[in-house]
C-alpha positions in Angstrom: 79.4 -8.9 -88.2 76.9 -10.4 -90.8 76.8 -13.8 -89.2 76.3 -12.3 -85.9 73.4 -10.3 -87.0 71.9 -13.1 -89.1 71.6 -15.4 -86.0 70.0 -12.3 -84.1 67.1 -12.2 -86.4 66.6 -16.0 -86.7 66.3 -15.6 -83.0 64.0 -12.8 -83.1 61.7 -15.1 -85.7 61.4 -18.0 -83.4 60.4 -16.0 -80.6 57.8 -14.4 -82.2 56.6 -17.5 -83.7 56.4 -19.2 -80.6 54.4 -16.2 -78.7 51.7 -16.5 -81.9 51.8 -20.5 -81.3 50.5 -19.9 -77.8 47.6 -17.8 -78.6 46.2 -19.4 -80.6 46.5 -22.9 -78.5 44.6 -20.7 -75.4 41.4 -20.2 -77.4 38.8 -22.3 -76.3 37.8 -24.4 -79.7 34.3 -26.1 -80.5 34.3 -29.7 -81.2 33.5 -30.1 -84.6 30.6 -30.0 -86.6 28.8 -27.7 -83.5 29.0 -24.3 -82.4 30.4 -23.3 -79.0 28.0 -23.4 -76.2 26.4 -20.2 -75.3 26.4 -18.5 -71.7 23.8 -20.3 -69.3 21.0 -18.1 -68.4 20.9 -16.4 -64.9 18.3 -18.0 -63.1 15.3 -16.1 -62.2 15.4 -16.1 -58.2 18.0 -13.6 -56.6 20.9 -14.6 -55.4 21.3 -15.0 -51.7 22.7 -12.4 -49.4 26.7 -12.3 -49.4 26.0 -12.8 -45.7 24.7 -15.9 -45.8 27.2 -17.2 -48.1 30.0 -16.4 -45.8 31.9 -18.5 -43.2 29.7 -20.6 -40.5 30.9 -17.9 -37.5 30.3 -14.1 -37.0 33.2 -12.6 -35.8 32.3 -9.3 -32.8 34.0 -7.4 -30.9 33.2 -7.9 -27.0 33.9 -6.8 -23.3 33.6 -9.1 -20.4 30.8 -8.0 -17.6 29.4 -9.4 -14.8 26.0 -11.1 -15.0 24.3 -8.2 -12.7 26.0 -5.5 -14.9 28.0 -3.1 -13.2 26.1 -1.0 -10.4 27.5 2.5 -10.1 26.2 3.5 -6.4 26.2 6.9 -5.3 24.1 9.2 -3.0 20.7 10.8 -3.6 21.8 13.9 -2.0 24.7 16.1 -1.4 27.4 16.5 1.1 31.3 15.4 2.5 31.9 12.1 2.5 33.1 10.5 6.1 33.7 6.7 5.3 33.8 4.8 2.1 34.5 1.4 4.4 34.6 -0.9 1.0 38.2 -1.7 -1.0 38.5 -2.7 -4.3 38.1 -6.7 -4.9 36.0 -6.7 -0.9 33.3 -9.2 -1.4 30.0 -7.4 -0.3 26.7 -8.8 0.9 23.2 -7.6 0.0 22.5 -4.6 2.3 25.6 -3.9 3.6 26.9 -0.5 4.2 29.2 0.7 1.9 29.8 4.1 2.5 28.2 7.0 4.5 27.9 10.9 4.3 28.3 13.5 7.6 24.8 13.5 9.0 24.5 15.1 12.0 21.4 17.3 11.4 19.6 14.5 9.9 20.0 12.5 13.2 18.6 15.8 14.9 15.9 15.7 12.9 15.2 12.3 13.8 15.4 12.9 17.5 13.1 15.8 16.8 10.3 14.2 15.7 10.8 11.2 17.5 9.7 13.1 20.2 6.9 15.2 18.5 5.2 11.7 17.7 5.2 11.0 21.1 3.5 13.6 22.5 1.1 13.5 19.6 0.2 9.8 20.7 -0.2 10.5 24.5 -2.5 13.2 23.3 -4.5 11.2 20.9 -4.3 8.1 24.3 -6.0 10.6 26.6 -8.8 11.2 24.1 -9.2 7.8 23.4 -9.4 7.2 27.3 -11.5 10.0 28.6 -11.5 10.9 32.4 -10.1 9.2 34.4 -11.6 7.2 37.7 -11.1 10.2 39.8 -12.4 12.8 37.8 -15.5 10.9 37.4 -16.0 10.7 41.7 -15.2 14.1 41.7 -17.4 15.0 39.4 -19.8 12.7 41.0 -19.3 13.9 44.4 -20.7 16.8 43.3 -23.9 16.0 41.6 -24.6 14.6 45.2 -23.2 17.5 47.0 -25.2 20.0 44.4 -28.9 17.4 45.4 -28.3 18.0 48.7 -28.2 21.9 48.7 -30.9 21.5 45.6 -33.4 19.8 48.0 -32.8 21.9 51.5 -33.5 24.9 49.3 -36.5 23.2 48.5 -37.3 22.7 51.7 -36.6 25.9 52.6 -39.0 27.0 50.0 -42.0 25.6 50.9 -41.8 26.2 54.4 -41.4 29.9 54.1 -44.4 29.4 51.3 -47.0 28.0 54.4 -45.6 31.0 56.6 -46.3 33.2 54.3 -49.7 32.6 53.9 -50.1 32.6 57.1 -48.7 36.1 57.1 -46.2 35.2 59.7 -43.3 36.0 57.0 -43.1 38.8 54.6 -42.8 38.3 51.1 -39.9 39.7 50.6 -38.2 36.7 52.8 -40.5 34.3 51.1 -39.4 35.6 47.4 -35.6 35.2 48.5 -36.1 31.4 49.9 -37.8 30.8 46.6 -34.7 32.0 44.7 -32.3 30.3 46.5 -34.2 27.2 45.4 -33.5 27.9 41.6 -30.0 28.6 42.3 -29.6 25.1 44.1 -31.2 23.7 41.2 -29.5 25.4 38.4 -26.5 24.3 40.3 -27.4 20.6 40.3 -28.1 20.9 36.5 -24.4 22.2 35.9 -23.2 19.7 38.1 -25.1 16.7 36.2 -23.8 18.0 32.8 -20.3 18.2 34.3 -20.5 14.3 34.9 -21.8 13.6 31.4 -19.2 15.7 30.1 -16.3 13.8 32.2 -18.5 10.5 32.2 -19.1 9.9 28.5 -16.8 8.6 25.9 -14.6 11.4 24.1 -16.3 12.8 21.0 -15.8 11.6 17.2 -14.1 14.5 15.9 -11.7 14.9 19.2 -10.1 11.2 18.4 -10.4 12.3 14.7 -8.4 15.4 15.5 -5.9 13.8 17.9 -5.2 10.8 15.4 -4.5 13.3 12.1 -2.2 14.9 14.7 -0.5 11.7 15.2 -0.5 11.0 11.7 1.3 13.9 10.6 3.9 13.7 13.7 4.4 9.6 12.1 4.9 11.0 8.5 7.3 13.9 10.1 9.2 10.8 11.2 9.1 8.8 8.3 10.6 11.9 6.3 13.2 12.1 8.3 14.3 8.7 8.8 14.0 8.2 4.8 16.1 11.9 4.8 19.1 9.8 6.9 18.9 6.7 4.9 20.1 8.7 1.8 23.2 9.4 3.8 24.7 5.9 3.5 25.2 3.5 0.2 23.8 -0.2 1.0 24.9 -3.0 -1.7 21.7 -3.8 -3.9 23.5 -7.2 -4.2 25.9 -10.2 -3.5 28.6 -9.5 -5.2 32.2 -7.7 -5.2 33.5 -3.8 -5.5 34.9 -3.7 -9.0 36.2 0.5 -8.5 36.2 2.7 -5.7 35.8 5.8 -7.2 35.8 8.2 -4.1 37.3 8.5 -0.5 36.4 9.9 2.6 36.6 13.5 3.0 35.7 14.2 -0.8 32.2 16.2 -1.4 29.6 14.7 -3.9 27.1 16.2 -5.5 23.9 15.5 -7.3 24.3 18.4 -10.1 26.5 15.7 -11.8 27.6 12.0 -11.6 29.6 10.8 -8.4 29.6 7.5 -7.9 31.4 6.3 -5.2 31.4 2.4 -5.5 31.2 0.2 -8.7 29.7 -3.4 -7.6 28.8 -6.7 -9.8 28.0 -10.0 -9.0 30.8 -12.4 -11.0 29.8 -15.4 -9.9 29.0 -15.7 -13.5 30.3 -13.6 -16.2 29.1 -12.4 -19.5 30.3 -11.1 -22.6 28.7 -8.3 -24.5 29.6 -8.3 -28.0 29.1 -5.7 -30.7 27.6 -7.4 -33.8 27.8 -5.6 -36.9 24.7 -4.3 -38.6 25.5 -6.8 -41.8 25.5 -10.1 -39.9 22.3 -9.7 -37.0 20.3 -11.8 -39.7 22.6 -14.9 -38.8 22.4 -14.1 -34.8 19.7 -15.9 -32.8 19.7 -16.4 -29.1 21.0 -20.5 -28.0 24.1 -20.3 -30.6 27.6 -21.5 -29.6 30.5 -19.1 -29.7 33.8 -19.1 -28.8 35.6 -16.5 -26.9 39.3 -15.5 -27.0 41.6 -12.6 -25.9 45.1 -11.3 -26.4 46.1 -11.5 -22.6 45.2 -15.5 -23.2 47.1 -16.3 -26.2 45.5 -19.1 -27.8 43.5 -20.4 -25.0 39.4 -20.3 -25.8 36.4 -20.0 -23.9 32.8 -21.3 -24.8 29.8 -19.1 -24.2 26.1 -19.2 -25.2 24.0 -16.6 -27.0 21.6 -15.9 -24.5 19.7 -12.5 -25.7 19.7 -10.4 -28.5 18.9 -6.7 -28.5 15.9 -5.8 -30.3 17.1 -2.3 -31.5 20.5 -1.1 -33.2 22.7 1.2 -31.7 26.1 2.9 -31.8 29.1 0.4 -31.5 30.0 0.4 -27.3 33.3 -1.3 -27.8 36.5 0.3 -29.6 39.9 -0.5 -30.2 43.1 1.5 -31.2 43.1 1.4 -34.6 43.4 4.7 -36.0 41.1 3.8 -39.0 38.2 2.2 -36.5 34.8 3.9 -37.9 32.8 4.9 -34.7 29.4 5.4 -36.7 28.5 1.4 -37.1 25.3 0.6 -36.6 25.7 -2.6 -34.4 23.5 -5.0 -32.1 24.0 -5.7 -28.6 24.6 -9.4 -28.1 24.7 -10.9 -24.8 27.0 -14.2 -24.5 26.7 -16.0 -21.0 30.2 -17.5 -20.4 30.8 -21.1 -19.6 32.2 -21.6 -16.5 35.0 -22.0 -15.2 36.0 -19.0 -16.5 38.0 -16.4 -14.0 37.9 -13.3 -16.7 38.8 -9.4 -15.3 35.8 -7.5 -15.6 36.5 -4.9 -18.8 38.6 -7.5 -20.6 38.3 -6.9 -24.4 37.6 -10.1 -26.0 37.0 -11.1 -30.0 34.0 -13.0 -30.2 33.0 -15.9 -32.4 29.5 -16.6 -33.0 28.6 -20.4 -34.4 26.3 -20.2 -37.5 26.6 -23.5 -38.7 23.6 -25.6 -37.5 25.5 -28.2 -36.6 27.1 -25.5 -34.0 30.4 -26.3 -35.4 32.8 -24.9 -37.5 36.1 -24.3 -38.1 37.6 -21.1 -36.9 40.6 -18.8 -38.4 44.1 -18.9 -37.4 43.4 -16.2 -33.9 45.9 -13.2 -34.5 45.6 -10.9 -32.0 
């Protein structure tokens, strides 16, 4: 028993021993004859942002679009839808019809003032052409037939004048030829006026009248033809339906959104990444970056920074991390895609933005 405990606590002494050996070896020691160098002074400029000391890439989230954006068409005015004639994946060209509302009143309407305007403009002709060729010999015809009478009872007149101072007529017969002689000639005077009138051109304020008339019978139409046009969807673009949202026989309304189509133009794509708030200093527009996705494994895409928002916003893009924080402050960043590149419209992708000047760098191990 005594030897056994003896050799514990020679044990005990060397181990103990050899921890103090150690410590004292660790200390940093002064070369002799000279003290040990003090701490260097900080320098006086400030450091440079953490950002800017980080990796040569910015890493953002991003979702692929097309290069028109996506065009959500709907109507400018309510009612039941009778043909949505585009699928999902069609190919569509600029102007072509894409859908249509019922609109039988609105081509009422139409025939309605179609036929308004045209008896507006047949007025507003006959002004503008005055009498025509046989009103004027009519009216002619007259003036000579009214001379004729005007100068018998003229005749008339004087002769019965001479008889009467001959006393051969009473004056009462003489005072009734010389009123049939101002008859005749007040007739002749209506009938000269009555050629003016149906001679002469058609006064300024008839046209005036009869055009405004026309006018407002052109605009009638206008409204109405602009009334049916709201009834169908037209493609603003070249492009292809990305979603059809609605079908035929389904109402729409304006009181809220109904879109009926979703179009975009992929002949080129983009990619709209989310940059974070603590990295837009080391975003500029003509910057490399490299493009990858889960559904691709390790397979990358190139793009090119091509425009950078000028304002912050909310983050647009969100995964399904439970812990994700939806109040970032982030920076739209639009990357236009190197073709080839056939990407699905929506696709999430993770986003790496080249820093370096060079426009290289080396990326991390992707782990989707």
């Amino acid at each position: 028993m005594l030897q056994r405990a003896f050799i514990l606590a020679v044990a005990a002494v060397m181990i103990i021993g050899g921890a103090l050996w150690l410590r004292s070896n660790a200390r940093p020691r002064s070369a002799p004859g000279t003290q040990a160098a003090a701490p260097a002074a900080a320098p006086q400029t400030a450091a440079p942002r953490q950002a800017l000391a980080g990796p040569a890439w910015v890493a953002a989230p991003g979702k692929v679009e097309p290069i028109s954006e996506e065009m959500r068409l709907g109507f400018d005015i309510a009612g039941k839808l009778a043909e949505v004639s585009a699928e999902e994946g069609d190919r569509v060209r600029q102007g072509q019809i894409l859908a249509r509302l019922a609109a039988d009143e609105y081509a009422a309407r139409i025939d309605a003032a179609e036929q308004a305007l045209a008896a507006k403009e047949a007025a507003l002709a006959k002004v503008l052409a005055g009498s025509r060729d046989m009103e004027r010999k009519e009216a002619r015809a007259a003036v000579e037939e009214a001379r004729a009478v005007s100068e018998q009872a003229k005749l008339e007149n004087e002769r019965r004048r001479r008889l009467l101072s001959k006393e051969v007529l009473s004056q009462e017969e003489a005072d009734r030829a010389d009123r049939e002689f101002k008859v005749a000639s007040q007739r002749l005077d209506a009938a000269r006026q009555r050629f003016h009138l149906v001679d002469d051109p058609s006064r300024e304020e008839d046209v005036k009248k009869a055009m405004a008339e026309a006018a407002e019978a052109r605009s009638r139409l206008a409204e109405a033809q602009a009334l049916a046009a709201k009834t169908v969807i037209r493609s603003p673009i070249d492009g292809v339906v990305l979603r059809k949202h609605r079908r035929a026989g389904e109402m729409v309304s304006v009181s809220f959104d109904t879109p009926v189509v979703t179009v975009g133009d992929v002949s080129r794509l983009r990619v709209r990444a989310d940059v974070d708030e603590r990295d837009i200093a080391r975003v500029a527009p003509g910057q490399k970056a490299v493009l990858m996705a889960e559904a691709y494994g390790d397979k990358r895409f190139s793009g090119v920074v091509i425009r950078v928002a000028g304002i912050l916003g909310k983050k647009n893009i969100r995964t399904d991390e439970p812990a994700e924080k939806n109040d970032t402050r982030i920076l739209e960043t639009l990357i236009d895609v190197t073709p080839p590149a056939e990407l699905p419209v929506g696709l999430r992708m993770d986003v790496f933005i080249i820093t370096a000047p060079d426009g290289e760098a080396s990326l991390p191990a992707y782990t989707p």
